[in-house]
C-alpha positions as a Markdown table, in Angstrom:
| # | Residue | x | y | z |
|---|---|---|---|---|
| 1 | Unk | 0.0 | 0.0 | 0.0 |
| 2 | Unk | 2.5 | 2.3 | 1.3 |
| 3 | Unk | 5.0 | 1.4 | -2.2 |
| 4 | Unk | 2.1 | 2.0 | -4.5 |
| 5 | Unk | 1.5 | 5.4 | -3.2 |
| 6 | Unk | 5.0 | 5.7 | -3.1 |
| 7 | Unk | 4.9 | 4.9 | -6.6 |
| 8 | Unk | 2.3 | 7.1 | -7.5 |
| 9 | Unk | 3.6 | 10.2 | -6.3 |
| 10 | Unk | 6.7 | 9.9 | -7.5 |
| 11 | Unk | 5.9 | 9.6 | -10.7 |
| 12 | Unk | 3.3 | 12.4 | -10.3 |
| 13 | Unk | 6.5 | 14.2 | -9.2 |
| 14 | Unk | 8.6 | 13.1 | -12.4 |
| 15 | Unk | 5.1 | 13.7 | -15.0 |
| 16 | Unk | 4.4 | 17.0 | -13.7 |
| 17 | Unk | 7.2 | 18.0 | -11.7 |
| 18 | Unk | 6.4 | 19.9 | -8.3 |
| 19 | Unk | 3.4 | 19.3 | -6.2 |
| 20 | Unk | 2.2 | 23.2 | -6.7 |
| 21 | Unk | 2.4 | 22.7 | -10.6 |
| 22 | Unk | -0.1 | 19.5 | -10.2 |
| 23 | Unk | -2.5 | 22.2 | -7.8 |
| 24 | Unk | -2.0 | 24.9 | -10.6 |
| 25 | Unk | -2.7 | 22.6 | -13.8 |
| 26 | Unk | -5.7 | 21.5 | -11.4 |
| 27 | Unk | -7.2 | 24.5 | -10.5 |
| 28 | Unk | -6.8 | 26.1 | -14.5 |
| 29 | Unk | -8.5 | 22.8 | -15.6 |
| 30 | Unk | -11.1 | 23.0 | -12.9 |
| 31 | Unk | -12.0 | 27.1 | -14.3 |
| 32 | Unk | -11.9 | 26.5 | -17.5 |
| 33 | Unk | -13.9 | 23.6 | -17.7 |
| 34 | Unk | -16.2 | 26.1 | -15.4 |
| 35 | Unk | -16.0 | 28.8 | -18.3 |
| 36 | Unk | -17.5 | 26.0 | -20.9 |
| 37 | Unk | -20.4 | 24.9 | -18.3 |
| 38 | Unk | -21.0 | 28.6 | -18.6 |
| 39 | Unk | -20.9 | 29.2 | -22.3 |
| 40 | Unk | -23.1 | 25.8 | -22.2 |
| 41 | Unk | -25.7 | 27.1 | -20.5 |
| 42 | Unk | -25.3 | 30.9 | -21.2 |
């Protein structure tokens, strides 16, 4: 369990480098999927 997640966040680590580039690619994914859900619907 533990060596999966182990696993998992490094290669989270190695795909996408630094945990605050994971948050940021989240968060601009997260708005503009929000800014189509508004154009839908507007």
């Amino acid at each position: 369990m533990w060596t999966t997640h182990f696993f998992f966040s490094s290669r989270m680590k190695f795909m996408f480098g630094h945990h605050e580039t994971i948050a940021k690619w989240i968060n601009s994914f997260i708005f503009h999927f929000n800014l189509k859900l508004c154009g839908i619907i507007l």
